[in-house]
Backbone as JSON Lines, residues from 0, in Angstrom:
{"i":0,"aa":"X","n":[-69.4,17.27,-11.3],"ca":[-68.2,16.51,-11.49],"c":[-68.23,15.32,-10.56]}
{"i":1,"aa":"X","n":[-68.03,14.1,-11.34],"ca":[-67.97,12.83,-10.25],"c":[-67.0,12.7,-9.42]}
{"i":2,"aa":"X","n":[-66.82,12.41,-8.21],"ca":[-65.97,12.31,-7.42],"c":[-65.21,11.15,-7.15]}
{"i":3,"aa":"X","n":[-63.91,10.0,-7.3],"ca":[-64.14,8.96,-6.86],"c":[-64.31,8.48,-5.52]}
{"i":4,"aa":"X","n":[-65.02,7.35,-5.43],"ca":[-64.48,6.89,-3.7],"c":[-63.66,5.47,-3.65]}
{"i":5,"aa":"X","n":[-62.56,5.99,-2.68],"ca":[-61.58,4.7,-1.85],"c":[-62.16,3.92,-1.47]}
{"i":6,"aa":"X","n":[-62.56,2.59,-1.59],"ca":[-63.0,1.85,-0.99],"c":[-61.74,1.08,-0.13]}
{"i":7,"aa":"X","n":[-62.49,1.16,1.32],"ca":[-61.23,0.23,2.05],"c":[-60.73,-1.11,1.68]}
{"i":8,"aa":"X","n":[-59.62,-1.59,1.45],"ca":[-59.07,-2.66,1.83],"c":[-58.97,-3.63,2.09]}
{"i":9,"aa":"X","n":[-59.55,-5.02,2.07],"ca":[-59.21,-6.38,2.94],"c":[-57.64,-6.67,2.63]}
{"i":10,"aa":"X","n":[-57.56,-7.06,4.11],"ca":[-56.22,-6.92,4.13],"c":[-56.07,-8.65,3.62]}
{"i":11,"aa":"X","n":[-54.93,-8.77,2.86],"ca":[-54.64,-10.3,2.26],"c":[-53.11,-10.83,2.83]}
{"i":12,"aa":"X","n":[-52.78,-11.82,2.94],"ca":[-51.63,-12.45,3.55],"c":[-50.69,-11.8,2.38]}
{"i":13,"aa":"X","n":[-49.83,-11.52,2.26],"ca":[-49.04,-11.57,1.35],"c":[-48.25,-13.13,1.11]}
{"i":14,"aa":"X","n":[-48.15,-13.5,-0.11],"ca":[-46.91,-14.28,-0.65],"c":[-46.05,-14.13,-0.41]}
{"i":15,"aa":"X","n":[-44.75,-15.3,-0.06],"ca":[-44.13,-14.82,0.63],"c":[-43.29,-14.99,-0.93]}
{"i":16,"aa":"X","n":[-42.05,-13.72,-1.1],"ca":[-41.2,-13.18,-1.72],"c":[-40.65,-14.96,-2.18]}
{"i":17,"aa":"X","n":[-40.58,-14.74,-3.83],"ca":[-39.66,-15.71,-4.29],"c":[-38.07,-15.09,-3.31]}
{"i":18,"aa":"X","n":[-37.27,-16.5,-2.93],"ca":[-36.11,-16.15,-2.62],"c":[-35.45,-16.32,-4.13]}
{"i":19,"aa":"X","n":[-33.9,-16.1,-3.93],"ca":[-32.95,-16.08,-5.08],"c":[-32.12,-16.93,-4.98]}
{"i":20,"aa":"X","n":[-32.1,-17.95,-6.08],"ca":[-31.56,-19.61,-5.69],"c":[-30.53,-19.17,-5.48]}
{"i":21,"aa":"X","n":[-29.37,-19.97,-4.35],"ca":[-28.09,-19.74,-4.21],"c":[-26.9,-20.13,-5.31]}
{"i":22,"aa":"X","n":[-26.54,-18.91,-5.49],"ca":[-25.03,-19.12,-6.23],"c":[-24.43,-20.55,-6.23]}
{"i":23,"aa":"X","n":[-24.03,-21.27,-7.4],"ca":[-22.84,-22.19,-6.86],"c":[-22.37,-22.39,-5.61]}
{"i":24,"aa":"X","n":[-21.99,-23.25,-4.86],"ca":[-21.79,-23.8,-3.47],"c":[-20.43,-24.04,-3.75]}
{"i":25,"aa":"X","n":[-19.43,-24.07,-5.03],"ca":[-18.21,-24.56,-4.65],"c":[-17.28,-23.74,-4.36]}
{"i":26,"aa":"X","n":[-16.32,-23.71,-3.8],"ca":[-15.43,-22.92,-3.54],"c":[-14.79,-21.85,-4.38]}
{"i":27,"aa":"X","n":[-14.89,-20.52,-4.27],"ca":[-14.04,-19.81,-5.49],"c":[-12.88,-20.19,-5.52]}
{"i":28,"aa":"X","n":[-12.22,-19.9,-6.93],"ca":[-10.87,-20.6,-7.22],"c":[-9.84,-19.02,-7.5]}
{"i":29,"aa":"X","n":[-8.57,-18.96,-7.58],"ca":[-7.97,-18.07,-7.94],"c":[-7.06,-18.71,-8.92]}
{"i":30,"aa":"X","n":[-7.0,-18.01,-10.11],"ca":[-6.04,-18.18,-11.34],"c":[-5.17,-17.64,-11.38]}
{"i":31,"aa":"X","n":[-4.01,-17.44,-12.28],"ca":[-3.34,-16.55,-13.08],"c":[-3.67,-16.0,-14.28]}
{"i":32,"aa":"X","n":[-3.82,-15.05,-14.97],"ca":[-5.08,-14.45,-16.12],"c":[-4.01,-15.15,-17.0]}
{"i":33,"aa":"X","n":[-4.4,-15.58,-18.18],"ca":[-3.61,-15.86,-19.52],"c":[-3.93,-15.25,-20.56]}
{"i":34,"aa":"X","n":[-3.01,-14.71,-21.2],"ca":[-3.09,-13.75,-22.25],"c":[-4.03,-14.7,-23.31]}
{"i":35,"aa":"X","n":[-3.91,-15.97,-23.31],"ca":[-4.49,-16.71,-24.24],"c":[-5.77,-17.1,-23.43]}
{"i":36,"aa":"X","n":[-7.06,-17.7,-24.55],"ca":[-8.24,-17.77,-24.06],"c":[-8.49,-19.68,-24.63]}
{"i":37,"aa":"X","n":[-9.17,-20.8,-23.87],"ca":[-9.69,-22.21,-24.15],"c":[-10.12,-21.66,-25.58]}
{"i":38,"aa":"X","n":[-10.39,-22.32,-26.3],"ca":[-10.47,-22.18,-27.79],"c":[-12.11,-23.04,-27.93]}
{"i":39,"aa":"X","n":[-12.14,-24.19,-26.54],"ca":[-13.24,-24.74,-26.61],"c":[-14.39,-24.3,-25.61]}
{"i":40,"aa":"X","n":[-14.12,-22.89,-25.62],"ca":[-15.5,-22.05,-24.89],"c":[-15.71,-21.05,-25.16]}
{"i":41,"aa":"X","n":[-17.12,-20.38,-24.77],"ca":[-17.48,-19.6,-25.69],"c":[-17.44,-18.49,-24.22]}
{"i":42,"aa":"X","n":[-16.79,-17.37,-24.73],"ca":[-16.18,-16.43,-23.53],"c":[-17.08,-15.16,-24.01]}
{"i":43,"aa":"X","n":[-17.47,-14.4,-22.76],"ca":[-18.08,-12.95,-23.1],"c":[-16.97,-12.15,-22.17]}
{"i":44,"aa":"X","n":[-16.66,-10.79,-22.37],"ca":[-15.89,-9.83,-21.83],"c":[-17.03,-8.96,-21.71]}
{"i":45,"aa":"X","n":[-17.45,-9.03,-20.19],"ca":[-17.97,-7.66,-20.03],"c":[-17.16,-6.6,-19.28]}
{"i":46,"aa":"X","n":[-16.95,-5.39,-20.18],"ca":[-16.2,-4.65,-19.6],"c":[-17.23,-2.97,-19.7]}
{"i":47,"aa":"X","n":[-16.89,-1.85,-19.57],"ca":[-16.86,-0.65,-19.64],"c":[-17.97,-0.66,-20.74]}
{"i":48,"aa":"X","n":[-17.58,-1.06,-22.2],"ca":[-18.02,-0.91,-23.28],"c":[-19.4,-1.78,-23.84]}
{"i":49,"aa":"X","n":[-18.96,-3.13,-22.78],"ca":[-19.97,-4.29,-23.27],"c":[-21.35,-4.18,-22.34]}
{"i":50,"aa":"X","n":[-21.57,-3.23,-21.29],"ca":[-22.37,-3.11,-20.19],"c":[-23.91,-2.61,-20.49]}
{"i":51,"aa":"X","n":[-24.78,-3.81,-21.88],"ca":[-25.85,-3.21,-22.05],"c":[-26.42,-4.63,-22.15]}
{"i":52,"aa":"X","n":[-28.09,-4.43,-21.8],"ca":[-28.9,-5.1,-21.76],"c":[-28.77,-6.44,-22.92]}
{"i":53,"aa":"X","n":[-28.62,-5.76,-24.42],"ca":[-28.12,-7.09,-25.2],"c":[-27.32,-7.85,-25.01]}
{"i":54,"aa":"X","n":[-25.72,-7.28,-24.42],"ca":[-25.06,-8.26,-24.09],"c":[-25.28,-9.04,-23.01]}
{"i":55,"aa":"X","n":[-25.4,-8.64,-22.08],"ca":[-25.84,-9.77,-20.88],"c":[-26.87,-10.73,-21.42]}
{"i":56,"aa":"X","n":[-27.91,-10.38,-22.07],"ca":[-28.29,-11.4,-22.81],"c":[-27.98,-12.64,-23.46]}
{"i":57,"aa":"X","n":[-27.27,-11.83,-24.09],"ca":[-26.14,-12.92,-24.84],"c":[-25.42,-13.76,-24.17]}
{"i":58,"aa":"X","n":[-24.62,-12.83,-23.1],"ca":[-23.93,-13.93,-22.75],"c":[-24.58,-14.81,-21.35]}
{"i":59,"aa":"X","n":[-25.74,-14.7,-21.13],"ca":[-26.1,-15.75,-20.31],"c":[-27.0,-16.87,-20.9]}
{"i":60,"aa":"X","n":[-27.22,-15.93,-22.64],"ca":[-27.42,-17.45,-23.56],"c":[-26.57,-18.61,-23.78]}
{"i":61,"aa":"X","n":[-25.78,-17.85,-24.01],"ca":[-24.92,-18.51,-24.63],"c":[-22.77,-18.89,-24.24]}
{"i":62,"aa":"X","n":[-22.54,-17.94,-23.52],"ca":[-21.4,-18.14,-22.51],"c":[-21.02,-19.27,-21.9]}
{"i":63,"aa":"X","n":[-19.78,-19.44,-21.92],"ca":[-19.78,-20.75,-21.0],"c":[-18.35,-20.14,-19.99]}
{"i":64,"aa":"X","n":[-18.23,-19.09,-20.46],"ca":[-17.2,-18.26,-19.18],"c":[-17.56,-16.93,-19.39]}
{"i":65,"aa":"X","n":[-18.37,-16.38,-18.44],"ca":[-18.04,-14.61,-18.6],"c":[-16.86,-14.09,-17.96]}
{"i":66,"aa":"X","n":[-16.61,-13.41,-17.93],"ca":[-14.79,-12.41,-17.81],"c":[-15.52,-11.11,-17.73]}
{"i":67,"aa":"X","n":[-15.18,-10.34,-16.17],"ca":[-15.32,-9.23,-15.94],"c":[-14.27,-8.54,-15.43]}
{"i":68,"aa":"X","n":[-13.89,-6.89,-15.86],"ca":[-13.31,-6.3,-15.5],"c":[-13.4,-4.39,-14.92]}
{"i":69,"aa":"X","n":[-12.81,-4.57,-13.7],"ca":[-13.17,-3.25,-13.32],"c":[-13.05,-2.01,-14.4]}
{"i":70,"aa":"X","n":[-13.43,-1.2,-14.04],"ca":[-13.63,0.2,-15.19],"c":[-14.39,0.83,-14.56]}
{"i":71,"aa":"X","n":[-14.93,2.26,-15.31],"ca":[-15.87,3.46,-14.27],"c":[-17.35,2.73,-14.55]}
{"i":72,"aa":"X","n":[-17.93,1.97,-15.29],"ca":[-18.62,1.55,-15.05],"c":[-19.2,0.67,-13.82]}
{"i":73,"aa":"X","n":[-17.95,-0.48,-13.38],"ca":[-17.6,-1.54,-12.54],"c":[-16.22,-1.11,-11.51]}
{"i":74,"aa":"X","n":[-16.6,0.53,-10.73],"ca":[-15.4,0.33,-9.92],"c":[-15.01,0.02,-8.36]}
{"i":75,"aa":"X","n":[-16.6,-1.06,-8.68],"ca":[-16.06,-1.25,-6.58],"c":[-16.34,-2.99,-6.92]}
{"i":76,"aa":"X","n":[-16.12,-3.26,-5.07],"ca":[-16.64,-4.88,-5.1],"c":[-18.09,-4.92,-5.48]}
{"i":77,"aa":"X","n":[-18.45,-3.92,-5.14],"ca":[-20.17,-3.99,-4.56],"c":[-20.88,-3.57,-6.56]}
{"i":78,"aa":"X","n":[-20.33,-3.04,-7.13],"ca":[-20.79,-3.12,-8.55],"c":[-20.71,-3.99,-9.35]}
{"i":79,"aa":"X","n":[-19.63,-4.91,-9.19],"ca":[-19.47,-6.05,-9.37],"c":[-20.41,-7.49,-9.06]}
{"i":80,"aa":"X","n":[-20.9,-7.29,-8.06],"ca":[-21.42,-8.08,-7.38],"c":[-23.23,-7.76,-7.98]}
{"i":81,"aa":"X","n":[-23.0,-6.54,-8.16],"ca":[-24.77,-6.09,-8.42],"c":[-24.57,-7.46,-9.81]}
{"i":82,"aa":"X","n":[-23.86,-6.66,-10.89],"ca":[-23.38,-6.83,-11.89],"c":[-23.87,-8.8,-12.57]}
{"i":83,"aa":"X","n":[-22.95,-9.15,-11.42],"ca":[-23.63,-10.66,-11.26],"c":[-24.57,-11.32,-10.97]}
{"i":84,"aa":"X","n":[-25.46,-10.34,-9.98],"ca":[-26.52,-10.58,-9.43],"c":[-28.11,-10.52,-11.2]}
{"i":85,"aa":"X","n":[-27.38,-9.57,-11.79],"ca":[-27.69,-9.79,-12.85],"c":[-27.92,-10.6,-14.04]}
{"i":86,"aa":"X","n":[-26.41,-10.83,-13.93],"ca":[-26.19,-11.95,-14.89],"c":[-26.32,-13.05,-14.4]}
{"i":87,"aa":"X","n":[-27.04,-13.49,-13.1],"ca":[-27.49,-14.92,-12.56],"c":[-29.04,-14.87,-13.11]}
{"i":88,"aa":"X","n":[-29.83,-13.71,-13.1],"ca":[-31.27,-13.28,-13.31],"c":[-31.5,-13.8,-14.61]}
{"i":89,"aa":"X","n":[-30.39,-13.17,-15.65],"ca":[-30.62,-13.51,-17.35],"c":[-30.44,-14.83,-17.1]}
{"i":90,"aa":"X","n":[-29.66,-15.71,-16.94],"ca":[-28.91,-17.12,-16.97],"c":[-30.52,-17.74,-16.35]}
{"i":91,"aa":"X","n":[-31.01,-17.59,-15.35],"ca":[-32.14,-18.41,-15.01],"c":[-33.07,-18.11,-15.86]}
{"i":92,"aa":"X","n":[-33.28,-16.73,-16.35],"ca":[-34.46,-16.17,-17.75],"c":[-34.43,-16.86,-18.91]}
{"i":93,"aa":"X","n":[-33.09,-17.37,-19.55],"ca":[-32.76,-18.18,-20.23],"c":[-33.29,-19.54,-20.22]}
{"i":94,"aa":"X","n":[-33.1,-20.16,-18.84],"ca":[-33.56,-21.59,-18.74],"c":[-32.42,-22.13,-18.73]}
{"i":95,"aa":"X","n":[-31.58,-21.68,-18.12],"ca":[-29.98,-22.41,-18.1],"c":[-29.71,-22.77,-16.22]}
{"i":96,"aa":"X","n":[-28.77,-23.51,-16.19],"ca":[-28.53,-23.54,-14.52],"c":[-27.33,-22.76,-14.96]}
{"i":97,"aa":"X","n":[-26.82,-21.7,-13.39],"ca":[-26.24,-20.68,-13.09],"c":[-24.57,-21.79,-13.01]}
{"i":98,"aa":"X","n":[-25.09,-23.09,-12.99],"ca":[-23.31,-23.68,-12.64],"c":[-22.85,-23.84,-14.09]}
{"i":99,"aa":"X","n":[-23.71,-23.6,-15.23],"ca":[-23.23,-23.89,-16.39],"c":[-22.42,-22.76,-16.87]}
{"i":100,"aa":"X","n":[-22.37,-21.41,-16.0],"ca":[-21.17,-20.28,-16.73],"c":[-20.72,-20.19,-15.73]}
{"i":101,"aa":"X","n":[-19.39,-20.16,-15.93],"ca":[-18.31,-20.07,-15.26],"c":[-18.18,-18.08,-15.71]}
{"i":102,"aa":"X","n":[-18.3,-17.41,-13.79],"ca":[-18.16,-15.85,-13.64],"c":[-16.76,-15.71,-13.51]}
{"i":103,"aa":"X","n":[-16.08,-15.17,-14.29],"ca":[-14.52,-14.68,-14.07],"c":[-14.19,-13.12,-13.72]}
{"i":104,"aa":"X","n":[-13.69,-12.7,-12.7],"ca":[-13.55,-11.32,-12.28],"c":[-11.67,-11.35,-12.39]}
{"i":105,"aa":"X","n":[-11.66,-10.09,-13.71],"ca":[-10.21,-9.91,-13.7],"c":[-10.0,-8.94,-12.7]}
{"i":106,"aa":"X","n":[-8.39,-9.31,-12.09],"ca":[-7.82,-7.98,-11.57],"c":[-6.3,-7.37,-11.48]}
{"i":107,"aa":"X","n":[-5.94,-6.68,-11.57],"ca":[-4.75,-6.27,-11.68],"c":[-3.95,-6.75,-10.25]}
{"i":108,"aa":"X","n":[-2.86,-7.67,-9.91],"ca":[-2.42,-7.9,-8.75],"c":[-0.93,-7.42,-8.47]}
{"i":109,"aa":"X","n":[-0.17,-6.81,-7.46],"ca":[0.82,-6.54,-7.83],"c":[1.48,-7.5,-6.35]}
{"i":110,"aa":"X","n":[2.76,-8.42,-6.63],"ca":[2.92,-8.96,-5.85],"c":[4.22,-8.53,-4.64]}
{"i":111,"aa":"X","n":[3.98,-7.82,-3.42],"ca":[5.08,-6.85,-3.0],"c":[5.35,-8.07,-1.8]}
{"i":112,"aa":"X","n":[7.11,-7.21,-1.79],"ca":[7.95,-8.01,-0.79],"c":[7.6,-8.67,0.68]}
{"i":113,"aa":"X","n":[6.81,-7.19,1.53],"ca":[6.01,-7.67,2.61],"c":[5.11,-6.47,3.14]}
{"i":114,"aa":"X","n":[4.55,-6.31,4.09],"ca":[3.46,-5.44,4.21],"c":[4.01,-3.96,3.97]}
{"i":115,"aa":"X","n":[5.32,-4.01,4.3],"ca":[5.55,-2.14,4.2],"c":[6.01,-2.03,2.93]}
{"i":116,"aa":"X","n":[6.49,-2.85,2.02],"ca":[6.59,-2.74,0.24],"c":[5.01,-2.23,-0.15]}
{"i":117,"aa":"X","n":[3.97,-3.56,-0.24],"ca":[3.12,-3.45,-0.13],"c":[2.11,-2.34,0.05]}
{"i":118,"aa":"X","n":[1.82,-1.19,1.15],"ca":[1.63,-0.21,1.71],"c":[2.32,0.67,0.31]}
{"i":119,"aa":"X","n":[4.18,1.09,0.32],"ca":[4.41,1.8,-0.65],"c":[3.75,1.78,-1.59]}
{"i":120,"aa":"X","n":[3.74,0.54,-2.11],"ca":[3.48,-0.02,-3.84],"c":[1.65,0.73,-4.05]}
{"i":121,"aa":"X","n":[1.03,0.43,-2.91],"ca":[-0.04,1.26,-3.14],"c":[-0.45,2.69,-3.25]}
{"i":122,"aa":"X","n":[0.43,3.26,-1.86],"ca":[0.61,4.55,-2.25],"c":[1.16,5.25,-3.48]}
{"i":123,"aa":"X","n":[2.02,4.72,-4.37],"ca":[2.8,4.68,-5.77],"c":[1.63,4.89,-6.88]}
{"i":124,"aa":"X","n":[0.85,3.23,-6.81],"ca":[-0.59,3.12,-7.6],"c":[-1.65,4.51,-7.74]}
{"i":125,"aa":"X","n":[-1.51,4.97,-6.38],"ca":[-2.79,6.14,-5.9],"c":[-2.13,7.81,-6.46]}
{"i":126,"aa":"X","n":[-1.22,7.82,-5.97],"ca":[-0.17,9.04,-6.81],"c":[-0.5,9.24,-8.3]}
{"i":127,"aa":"X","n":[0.33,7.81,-9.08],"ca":[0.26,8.47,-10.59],"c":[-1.64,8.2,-11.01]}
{"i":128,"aa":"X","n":[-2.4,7.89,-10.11],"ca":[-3.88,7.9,-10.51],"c":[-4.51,9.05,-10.35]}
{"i":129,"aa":"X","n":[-3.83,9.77,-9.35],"ca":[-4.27,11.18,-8.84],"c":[-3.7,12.24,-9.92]}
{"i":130,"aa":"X","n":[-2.69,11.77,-10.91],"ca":[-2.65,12.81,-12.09],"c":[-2.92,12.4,-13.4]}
{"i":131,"aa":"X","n":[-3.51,11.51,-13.21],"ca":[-3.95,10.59,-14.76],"c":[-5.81,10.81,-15.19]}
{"i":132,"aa":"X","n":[-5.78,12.09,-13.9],"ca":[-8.02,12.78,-13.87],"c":[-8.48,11.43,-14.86]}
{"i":133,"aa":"X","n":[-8.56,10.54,-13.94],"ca":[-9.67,9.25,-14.43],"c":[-10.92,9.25,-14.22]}
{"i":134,"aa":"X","n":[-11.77,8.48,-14.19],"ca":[-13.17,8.87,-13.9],"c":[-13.69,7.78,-12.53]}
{"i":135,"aa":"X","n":[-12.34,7.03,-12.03],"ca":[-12.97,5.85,-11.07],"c":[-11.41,5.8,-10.43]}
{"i":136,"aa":"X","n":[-11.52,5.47,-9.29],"ca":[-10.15,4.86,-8.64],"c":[-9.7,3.37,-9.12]}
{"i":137,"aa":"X","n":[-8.91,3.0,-10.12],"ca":[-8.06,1.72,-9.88],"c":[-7.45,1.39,-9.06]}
{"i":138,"aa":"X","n":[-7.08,2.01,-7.88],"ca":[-5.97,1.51,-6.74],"c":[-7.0,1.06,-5.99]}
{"i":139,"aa":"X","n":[-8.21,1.12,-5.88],"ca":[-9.1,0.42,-4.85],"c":[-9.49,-0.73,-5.66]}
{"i":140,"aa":"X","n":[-9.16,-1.14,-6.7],"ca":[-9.3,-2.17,-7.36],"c":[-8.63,-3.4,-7.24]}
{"i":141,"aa":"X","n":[-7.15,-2.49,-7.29],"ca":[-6.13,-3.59,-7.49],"c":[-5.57,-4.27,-6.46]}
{"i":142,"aa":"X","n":[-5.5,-5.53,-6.32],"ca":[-4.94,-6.55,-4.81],"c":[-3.6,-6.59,-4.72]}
{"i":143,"aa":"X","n":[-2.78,-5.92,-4.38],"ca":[-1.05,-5.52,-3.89],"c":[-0.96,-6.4,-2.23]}
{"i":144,"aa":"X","n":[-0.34,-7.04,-2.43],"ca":[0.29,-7.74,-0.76],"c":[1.25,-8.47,-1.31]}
{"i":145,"aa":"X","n":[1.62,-8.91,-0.42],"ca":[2.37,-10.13,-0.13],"c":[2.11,-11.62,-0.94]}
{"i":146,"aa":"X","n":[2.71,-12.27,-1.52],"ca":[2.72,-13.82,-2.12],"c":[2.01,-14.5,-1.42]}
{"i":147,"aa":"X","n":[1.95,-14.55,-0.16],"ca":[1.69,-15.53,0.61],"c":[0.12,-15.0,0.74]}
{"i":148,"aa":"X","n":[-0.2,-13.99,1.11],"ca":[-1.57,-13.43,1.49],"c":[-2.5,-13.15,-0.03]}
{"i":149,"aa":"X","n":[-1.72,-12.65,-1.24],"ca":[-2.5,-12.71,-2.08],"c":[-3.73,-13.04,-2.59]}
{"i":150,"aa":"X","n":[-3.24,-14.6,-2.72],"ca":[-4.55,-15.91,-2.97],"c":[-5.27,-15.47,-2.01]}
{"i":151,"aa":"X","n":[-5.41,-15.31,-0.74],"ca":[-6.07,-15.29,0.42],"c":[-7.52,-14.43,-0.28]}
{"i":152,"aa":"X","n":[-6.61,-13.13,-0.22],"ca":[-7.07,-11.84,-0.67],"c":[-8.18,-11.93,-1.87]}
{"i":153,"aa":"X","n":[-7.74,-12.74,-2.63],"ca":[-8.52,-12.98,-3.7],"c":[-9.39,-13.64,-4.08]}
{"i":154,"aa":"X","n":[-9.08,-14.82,-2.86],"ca":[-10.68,-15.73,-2.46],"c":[-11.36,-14.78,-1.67]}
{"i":155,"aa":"X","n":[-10.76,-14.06,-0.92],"ca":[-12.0,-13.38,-0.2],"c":[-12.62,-12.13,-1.36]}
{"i":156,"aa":"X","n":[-12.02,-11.56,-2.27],"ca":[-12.75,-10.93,-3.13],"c":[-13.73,-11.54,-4.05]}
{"i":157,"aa":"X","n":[-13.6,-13.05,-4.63],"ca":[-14.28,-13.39,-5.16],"c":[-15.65,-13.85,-4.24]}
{"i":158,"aa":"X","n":[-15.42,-14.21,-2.8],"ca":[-16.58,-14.5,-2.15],"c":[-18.1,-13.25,-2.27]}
{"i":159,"aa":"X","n":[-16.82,-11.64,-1.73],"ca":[-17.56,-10.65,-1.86],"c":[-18.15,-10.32,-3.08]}
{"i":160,"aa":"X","n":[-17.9,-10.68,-4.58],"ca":[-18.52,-10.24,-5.14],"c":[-19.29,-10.98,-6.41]}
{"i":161,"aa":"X","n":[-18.85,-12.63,-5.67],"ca":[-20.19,-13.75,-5.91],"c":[-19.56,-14.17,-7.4]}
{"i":162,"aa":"X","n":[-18.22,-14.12,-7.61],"ca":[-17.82,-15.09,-8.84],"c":[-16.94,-16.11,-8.67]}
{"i":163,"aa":"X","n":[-16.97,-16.74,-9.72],"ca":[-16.47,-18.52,-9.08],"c":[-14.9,-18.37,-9.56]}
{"i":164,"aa":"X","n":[-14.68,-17.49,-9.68],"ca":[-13.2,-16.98,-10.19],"c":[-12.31,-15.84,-10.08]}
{"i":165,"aa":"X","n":[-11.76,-15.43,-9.61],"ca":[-10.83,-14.71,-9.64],"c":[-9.18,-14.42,-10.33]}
{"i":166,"aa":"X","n":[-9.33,-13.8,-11.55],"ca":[-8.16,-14.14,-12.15],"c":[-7.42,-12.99,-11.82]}
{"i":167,"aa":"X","n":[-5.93,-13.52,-11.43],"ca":[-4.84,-12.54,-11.23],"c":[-4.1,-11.82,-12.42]}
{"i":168,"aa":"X","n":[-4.18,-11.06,-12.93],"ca":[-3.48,-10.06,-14.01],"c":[-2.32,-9.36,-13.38]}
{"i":169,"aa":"X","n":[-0.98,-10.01,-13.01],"ca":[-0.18,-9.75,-12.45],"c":[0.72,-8.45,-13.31]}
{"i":170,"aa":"X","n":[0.92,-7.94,-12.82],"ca":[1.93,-6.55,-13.27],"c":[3.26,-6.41,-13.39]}
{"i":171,"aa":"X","n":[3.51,-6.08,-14.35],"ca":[5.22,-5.97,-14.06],"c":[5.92,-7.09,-13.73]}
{"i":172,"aa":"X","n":[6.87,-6.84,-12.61],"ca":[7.58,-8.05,-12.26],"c":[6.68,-9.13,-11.62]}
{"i":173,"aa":"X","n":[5.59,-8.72,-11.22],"ca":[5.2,-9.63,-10.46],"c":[4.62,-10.86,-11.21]}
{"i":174,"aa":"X","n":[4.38,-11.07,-12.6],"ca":[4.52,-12.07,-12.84],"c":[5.52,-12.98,-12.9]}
{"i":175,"aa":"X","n":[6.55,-13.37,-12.41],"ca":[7.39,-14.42,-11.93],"c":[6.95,-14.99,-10.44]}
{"i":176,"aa":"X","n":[5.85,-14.23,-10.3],"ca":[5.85,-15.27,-9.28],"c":[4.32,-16.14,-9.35]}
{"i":177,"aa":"X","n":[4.12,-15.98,-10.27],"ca":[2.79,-17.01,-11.19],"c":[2.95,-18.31,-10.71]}
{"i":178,"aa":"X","n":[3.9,-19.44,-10.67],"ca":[4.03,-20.47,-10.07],"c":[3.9,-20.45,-8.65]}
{"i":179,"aa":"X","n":[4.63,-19.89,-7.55],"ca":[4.5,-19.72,-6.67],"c":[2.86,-19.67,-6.05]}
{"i":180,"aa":"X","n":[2.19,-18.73,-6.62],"ca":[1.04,-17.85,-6.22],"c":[0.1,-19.36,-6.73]}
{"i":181,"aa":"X","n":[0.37,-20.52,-7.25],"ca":[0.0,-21.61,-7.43],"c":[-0.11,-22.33,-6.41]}
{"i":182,"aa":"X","n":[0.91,-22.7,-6.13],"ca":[1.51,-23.45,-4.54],"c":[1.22,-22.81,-3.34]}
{"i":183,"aa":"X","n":[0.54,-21.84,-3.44],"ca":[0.8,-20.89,-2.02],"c":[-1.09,-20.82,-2.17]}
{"i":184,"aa":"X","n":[-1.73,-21.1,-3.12],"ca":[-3.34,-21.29,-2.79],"c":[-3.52,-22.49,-2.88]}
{"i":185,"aa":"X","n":[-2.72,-23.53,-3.13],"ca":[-3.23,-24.96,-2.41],"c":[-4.26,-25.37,-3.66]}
{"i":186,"aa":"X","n":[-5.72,-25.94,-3.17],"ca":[-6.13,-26.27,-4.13],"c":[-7.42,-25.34,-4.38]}
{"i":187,"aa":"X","n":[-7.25,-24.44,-3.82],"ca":[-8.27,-23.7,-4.73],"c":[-7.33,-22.48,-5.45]}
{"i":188,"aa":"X","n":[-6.1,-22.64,-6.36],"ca":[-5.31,-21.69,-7.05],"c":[-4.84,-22.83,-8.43]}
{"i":189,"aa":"X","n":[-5.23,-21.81,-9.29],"ca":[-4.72,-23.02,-10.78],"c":[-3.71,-21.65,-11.34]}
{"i":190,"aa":"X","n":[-3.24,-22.13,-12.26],"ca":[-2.18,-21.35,-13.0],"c":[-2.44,-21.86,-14.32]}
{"i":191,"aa":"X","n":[-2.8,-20.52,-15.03],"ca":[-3.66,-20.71,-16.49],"c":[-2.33,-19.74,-17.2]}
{"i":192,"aa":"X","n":[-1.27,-19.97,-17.75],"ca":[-0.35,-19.5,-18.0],"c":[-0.06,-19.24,-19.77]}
């Protein structure tokens, strides 16, 4: 029986690792979600259901806004973020630049009086989730504070999880304060109403 032999090694420099072009450089923006969608773009929803290899395809062919939303598929920052890290990979596989789709991350926001509303309003969220046997936490999803801190909150979520958008899906009462939550992010907050 032949035996093989290992031949040692020359050791070679390695190449150094393609890096991963940087994301868009402009500032994330925070919206208000609108039930209605631009009529003059071509939108993908990746959600729960849409989370397969064809669609991301698609929509980094052809998208000119993707729209993501948490679900047990997508239930942290950090899945989110993979998520995109993805859909920047297809978008360059394509032959497209990454500033030509606009990444939209929906989220449920609830807008409370001040930090100890706030605090309740979450504990409230976490309760009826704890008898609704879901398969992912939504209360670690959803951004509950204060008016004033909100926007804040939501640029810093969109930083963490690398989309150029953050749309607010306000709850309940808290949409009346959609204008406000305008004025109170200055100029990186639009109100898509």
């Amino acid at each position: 029986m032949a035996q093989h032999l290992l031949a040692p090694l020359r050791a070679t420099p390695a190449a150094p690792a393609a890096a991963r072009p940087a994301a868009p450089t402009a500032a994330p923006t925070v919206e208000v979600a609108a039930s209605s969608r631009r009529d003059d773009a071509t939108e993908f929803l990746l959600d729960a259901d849409a989370l397969d290899p064809t669609t991301l395809a698609l929509a980094a062919a052809r998208a000119d806004v993707v729209r993501i939303v948490h679900s047990a598929a997508l239930p942290t920052a950090a899945a989110v973020r993979a998520l995109v890290e993805v859909l920047e990979d297809e978008v360059r596989a394509v032959g497209r630049d990454r500033a030509d789709v606009r990444v939209v991350l929906e989220v449920e926001a609830v807008v409370a009086d001040d930090d100890a509303d706030a605090a309740r309003r979450r504990a409230a969220v976490a309760y009826a989730e704890a008898f609704a046997a879901l398969t992912w936490s939504p209360s670690t999803t959803w951004l509950i504070a204060p008016a004033g801190r909100l926007t804040a909150d939501a640029t810093a979520l969109a930083a963490r999880t690398g989309v150029d958008t953050v749309a607010l899906a306000l709850v309940g009462r808290s949409r009346r304060h959609a204008a406000t939550l305008a004025v109170a992010g200055g100029e990186h907050a639009t109100v898509a109403l």
